[in-house]
C-alpha positions as CSV (number, residue, x, y, z in Angstrom):
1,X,0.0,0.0,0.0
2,X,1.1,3.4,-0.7
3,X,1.8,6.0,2.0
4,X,-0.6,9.0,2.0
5,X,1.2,11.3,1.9
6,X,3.0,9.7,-1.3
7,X,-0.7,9.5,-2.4
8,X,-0.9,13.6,-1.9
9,X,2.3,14.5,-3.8
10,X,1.7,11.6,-6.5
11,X,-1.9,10.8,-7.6
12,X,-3.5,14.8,-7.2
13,X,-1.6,16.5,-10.0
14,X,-1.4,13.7,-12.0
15,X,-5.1,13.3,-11.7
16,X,-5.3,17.4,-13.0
17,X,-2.8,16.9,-15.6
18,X,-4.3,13.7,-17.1
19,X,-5.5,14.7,-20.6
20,X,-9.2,14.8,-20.8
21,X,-9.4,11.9,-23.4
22,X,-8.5,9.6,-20.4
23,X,-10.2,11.1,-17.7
24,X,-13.4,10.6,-19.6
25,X,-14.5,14.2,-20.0
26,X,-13.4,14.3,-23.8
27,X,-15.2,17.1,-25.7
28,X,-13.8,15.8,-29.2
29,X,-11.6,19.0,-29.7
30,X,-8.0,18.9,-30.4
31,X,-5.6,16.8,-28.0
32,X,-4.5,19.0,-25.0
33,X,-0.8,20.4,-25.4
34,X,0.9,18.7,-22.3
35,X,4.2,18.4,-21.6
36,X,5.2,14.4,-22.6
37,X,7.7,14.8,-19.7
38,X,7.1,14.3,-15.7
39,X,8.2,16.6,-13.2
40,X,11.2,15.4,-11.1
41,X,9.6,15.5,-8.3
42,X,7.4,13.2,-9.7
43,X,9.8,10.8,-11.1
44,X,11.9,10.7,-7.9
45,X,8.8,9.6,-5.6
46,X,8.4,6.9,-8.3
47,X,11.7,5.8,-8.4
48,X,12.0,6.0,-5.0
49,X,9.0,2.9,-4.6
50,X,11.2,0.7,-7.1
51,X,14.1,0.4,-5.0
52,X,14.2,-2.8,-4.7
53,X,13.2,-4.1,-8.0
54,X,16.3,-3.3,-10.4
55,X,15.1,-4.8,-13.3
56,X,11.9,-1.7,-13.0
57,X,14.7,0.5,-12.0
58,X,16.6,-0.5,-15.3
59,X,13.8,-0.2,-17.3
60,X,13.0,3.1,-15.7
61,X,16.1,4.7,-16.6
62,X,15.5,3.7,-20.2
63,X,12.8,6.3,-20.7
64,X,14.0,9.8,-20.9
65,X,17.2,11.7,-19.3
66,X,15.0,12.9,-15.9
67,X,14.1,9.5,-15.6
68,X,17.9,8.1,-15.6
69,X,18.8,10.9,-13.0
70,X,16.2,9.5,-10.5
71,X,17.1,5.5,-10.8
72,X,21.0,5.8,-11.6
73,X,21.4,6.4,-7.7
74,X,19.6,3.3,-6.4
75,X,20.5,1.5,-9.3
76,X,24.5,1.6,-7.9
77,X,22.9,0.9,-4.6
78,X,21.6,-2.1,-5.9
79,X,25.1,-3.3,-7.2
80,X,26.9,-2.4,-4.5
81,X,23.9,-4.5,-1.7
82,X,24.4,-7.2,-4.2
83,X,28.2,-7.3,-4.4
84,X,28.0,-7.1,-0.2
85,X,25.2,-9.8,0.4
86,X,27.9,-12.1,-1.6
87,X,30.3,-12.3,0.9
88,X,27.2,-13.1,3.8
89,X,25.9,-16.2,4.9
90,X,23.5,-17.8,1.8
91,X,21.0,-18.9,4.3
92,X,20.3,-15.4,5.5
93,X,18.1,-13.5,4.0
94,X,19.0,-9.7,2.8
95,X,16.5,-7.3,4.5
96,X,17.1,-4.8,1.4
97,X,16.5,-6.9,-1.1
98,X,13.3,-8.3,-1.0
99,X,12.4,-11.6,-3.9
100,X,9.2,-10.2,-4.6
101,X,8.7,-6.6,-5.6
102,X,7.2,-6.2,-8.7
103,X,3.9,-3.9,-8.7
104,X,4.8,-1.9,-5.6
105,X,2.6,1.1,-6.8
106,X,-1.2,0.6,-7.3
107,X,-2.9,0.3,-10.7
108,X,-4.9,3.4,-10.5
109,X,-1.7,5.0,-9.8
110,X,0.6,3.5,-12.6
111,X,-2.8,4.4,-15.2
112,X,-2.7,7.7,-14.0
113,X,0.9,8.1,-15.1
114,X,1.4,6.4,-17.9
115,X,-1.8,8.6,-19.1
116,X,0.5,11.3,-18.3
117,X,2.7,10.0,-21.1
118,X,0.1,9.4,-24.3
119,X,1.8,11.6,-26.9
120,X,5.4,10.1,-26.1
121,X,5.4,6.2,-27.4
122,X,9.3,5.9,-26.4
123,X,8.5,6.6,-22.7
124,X,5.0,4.2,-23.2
125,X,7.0,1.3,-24.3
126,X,9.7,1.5,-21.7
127,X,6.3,1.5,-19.4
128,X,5.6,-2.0,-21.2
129,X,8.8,-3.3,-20.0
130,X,8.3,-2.8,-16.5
131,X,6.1,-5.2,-15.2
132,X,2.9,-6.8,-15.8
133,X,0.7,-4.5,-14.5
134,X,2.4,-0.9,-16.2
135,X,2.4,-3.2,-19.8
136,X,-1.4,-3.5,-19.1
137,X,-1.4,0.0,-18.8
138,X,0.3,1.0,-21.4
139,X,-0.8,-1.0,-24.0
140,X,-4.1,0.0,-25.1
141,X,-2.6,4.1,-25.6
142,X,0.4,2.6,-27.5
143,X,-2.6,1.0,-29.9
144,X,-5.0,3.6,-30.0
145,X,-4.9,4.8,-33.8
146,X,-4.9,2.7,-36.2
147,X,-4.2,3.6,-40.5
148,X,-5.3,1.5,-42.9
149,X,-5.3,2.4,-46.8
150,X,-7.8,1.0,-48.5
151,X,-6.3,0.4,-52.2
152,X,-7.2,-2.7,-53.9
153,X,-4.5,-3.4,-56.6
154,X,-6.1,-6.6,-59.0
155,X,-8.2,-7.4,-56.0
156,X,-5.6,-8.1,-54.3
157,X,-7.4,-6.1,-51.0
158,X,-3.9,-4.9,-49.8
159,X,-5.3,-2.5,-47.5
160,X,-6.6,-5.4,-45.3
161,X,-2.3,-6.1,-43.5
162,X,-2.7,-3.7,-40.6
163,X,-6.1,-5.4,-39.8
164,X,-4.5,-9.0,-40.0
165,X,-1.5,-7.7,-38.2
166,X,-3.7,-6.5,-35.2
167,X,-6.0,-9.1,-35.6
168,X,-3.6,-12.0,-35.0
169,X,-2.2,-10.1,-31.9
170,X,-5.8,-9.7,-30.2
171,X,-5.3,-5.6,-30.4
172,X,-7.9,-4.7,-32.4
173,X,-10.6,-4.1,-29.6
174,X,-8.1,-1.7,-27.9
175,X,-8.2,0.7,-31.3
176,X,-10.4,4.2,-30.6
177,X,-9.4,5.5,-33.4
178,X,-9.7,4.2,-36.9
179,X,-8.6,6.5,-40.2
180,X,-8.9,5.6,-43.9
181,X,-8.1,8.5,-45.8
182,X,-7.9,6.8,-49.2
183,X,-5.9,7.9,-52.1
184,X,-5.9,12.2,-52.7
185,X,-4.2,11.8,-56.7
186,X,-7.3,9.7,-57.4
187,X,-10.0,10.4,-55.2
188,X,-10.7,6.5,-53.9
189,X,-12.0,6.0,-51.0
190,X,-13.6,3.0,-49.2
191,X,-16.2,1.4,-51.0
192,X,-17.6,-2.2,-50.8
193,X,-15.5,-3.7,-53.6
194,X,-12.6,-3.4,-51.1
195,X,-13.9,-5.7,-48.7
196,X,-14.4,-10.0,-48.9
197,X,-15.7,-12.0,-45.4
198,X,-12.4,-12.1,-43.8
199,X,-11.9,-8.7,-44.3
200,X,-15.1,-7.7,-42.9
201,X,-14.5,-10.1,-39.9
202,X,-11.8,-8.3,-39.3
203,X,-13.1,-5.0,-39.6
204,X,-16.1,-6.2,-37.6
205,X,-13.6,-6.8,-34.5
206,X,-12.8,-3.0,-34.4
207,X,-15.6,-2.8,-31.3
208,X,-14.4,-0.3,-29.5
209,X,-14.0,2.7,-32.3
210,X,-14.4,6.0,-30.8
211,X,-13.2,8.1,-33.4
212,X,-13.7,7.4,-37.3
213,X,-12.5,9.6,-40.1
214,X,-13.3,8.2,-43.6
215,X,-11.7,9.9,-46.9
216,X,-14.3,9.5,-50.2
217,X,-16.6,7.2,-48.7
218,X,-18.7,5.9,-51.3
219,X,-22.2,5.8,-49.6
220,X,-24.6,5.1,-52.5
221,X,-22.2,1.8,-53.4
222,X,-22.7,0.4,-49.5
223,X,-26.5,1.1,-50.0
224,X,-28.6,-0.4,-48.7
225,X,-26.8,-3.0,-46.7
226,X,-24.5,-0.3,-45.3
227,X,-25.6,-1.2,-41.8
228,X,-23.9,-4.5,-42.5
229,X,-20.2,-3.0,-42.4
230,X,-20.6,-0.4,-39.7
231,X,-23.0,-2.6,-37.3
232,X,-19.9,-2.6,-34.5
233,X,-19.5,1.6,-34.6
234,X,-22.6,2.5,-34.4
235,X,-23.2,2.4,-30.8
236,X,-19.8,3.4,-29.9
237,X,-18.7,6.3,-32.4
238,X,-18.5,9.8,-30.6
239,X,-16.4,11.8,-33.5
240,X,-17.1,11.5,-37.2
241,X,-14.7,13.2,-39.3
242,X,-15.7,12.7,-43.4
243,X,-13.3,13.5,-46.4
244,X,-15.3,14.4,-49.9
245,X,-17.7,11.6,-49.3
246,X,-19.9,10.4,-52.2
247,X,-23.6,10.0,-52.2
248,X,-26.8,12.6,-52.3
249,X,-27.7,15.1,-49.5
250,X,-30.1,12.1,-47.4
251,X,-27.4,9.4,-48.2
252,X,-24.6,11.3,-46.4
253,X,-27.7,12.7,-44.1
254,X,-28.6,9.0,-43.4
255,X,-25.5,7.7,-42.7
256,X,-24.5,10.6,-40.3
257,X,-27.6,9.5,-38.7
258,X,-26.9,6.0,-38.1
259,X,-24.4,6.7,-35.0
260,X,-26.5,7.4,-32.3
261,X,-24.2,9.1,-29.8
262,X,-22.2,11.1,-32.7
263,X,-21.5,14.1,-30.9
264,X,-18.4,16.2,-33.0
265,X,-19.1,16.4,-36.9
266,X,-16.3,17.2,-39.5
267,X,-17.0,17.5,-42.8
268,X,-13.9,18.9,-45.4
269,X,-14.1,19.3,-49.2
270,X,-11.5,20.0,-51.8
271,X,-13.3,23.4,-53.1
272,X,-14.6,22.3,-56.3
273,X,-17.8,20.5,-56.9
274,X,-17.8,17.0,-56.4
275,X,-20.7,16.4,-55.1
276,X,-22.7,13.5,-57.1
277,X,-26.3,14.7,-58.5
278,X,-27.6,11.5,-57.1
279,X,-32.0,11.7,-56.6
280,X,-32.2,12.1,-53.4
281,X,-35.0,9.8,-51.8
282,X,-37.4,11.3,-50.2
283,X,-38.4,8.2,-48.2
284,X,-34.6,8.1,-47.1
285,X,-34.7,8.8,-43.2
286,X,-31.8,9.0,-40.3
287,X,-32.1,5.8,-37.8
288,X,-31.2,8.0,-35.0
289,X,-31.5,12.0,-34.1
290,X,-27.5,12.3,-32.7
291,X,-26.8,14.2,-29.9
292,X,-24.2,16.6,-31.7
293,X,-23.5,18.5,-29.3
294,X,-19.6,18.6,-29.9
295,X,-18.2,20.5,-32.0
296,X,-19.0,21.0,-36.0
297,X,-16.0,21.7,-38.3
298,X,-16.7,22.4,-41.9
299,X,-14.0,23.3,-44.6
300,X,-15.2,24.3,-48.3
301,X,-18.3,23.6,-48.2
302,X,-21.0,25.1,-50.8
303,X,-24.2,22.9,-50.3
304,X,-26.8,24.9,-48.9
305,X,-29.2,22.2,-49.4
306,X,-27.6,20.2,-47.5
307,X,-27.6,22.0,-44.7
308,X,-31.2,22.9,-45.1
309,X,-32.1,19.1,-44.8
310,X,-30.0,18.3,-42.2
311,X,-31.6,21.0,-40.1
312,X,-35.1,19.5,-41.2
313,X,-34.5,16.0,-40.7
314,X,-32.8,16.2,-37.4
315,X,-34.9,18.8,-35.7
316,X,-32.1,21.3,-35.5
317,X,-28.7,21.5,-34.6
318,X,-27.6,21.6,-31.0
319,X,-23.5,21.9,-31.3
320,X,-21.6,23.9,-28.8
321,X,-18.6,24.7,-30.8
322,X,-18.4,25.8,-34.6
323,X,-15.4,25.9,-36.9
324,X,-16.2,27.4,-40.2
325,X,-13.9,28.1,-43.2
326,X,-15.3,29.0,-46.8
327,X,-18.7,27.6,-46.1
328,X,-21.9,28.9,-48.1
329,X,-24.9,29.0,-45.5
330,X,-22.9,30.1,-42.6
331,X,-25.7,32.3,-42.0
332,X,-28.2,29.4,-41.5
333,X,-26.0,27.3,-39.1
334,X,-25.3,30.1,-37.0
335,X,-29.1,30.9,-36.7
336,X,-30.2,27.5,-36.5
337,X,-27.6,26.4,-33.3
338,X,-27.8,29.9,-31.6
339,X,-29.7,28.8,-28.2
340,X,-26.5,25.9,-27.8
341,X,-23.8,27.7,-29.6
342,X,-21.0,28.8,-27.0
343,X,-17.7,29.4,-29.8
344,X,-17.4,30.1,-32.9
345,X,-14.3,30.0,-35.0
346,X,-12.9,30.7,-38.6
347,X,-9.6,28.7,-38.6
348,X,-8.4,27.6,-42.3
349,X,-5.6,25.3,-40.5
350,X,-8.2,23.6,-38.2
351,X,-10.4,23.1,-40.9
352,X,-8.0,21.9,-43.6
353,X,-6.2,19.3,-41.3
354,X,-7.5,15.8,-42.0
355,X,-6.6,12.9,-40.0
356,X,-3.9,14.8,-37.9
């Protein structure tokens, strides 16, 4: 057990400088800038409750210079107890070097710090190394994004390795965010053509997506089975982030609809029209009414009607946070989300980031 007032120095700022995303208070803006680096303080009270467990202590002083400054110092003690208990009696046990140390801190402690270290994957994998319990840890933030390109080649479904890699090693319900931008030179995107049953097995296992951002998504292709490939993220999707996707107003309408917690929308065009003059179908409904109550990013965007019927079929719009850049109907969004809107910003580099 921990002493308190270790507990006091230790677990309180840690708790206040855990990013958001873990803490579960995420709003779906951009990741908090925090330092990737504990204080000394910090790392001293840690190293100092590995003092008896060298090969923690080794691992320790692997991950960044402040790190090596706290464990160098007990590591030599360690040598130098060692070299001494050589020259005492087998049979009697050394006080200062216990067998069985491993895991002196408690989880919720070594979560708390490695959640301190998300945006640094060199000091997360030395985490991995230390023992059972910080590799537990650790593990899920060092798989939390995953890239796959979806180009076929012949049919070959090349874009399906990073599934099969993660799929093999059991990490694929640990993914929260999942990005297929598809090809910018040629404008393809994910489309059912790309996918056969193993592939969809695979893609089926990604059950824990929180985060999905999907270049040229060909919409009317996956219709009207479409539930069949996104079945797993619908209930668990909180951020949709859409590249150029293909289809009519209702089809890109309906399938924003299908997530029913969606709560941050992001929708980014090229600046020319590509939008396909597909009927739309007026019997063509959303599943759900989404929360959306995120924030809503648009980049080049020049569909009034499309705003107009996604006001109309979902009742309104009820986002907190607006990002708008070169988008026709600004007007209407701003009048339609006024009694929820709390920010509203005009950032071309926020807007024209994709996938970042």
């Amino acid at each position: 057990m921990i002493p308190a007032v270790v507990f006091e120095l230790l677990v309180k700022p840690l708790w206040h400088r855990t990013p958001a995303r873990i803490r579960g208070t995420d709003s779906g803006g951009a990741p908090p800038e925090t330092s990737t680096t504990l204080p000394l303080e910090v790392v001293e009270v840690i190293t100092a409750h590995l003092i008896h467990d060298t090969p923690s202590l080794r691992a320790c002083a692997l991950t960044s210079y402040s790190w090596y400054i706290a464990a160098v110092p007990y590591l030599h003690q360690a040598v130098t107890t060692e070299k001494c208990s050589d020259v005492q009696n087998i049979d009697c046990p050394n006080p200062l070097h216990p067998p069985h140390t491993v895991g002196l801190l408690p989880l919720e402690v070594v979560e708390m710090i490695v959640a301190y270290l998300i945006y640094d994957p060199s000091s997360l994998r030395a985490c991995t190394m230390i023992c059972y319990s910080w590799y537990i840890a650790a593990l899920p933030h060092l798989h939390h994004t995953l890239t796959i390109e979806p180009y076929s080649r012949a049919r070959n479904f090349e874009w399906s390795d990073p599934l099969q890699r993660n799929h093999e090693l059991g990490l694929l319900p640990l993914i929260k965010r999942l990005r297929v931008p598809g090809s910018h030179d040629d404008h393809v995107g994910l489309s059912p053509i790309l996918f056969n049953c193993r592939i969809l097995r695979q893609f089926l296992a990604l059950s824990n997506v929180r985060e999905l951002e999907v270049g040229y998504l060909d919409i009317p292709n996956f219709m009207p089975r479409i539930r069949r490939y996104f079945r797993n993220f619908l209930p668990t999707i909180r951020s949709l982030s859409l590249r150029e996707p293909r289809g009519s107003h209702r089809q890109i309408i309906y399938f924003i609809g299908l997530f029913q917690h969606l709560q941050n929308l992001k929708l980014v065009y090229s600046g020319y029209d590509i939008w396909q003059k597909t009927v739309n179908d007026p019997t063509l409904f959303p599943p759900f009414i989404p929360p959306l109550r995120g924030w809503l990013t648009m980049a080049n965007f020049a569909e009034v009607g499309f705003l107009k019927a996604m006001i109309n079929l979902f009742g309104g719009i009820r986002f907190y946070h607006m990002n708008l850049c070169n988008v026709d109907g600004m007007r209407l969004l701003l009048d339609a989300g006024a009694e929820t809107l709390k920010s509203v910003a005009f950032s071309p580099a926020d807007s024209d980031r994709y996938g970042e």
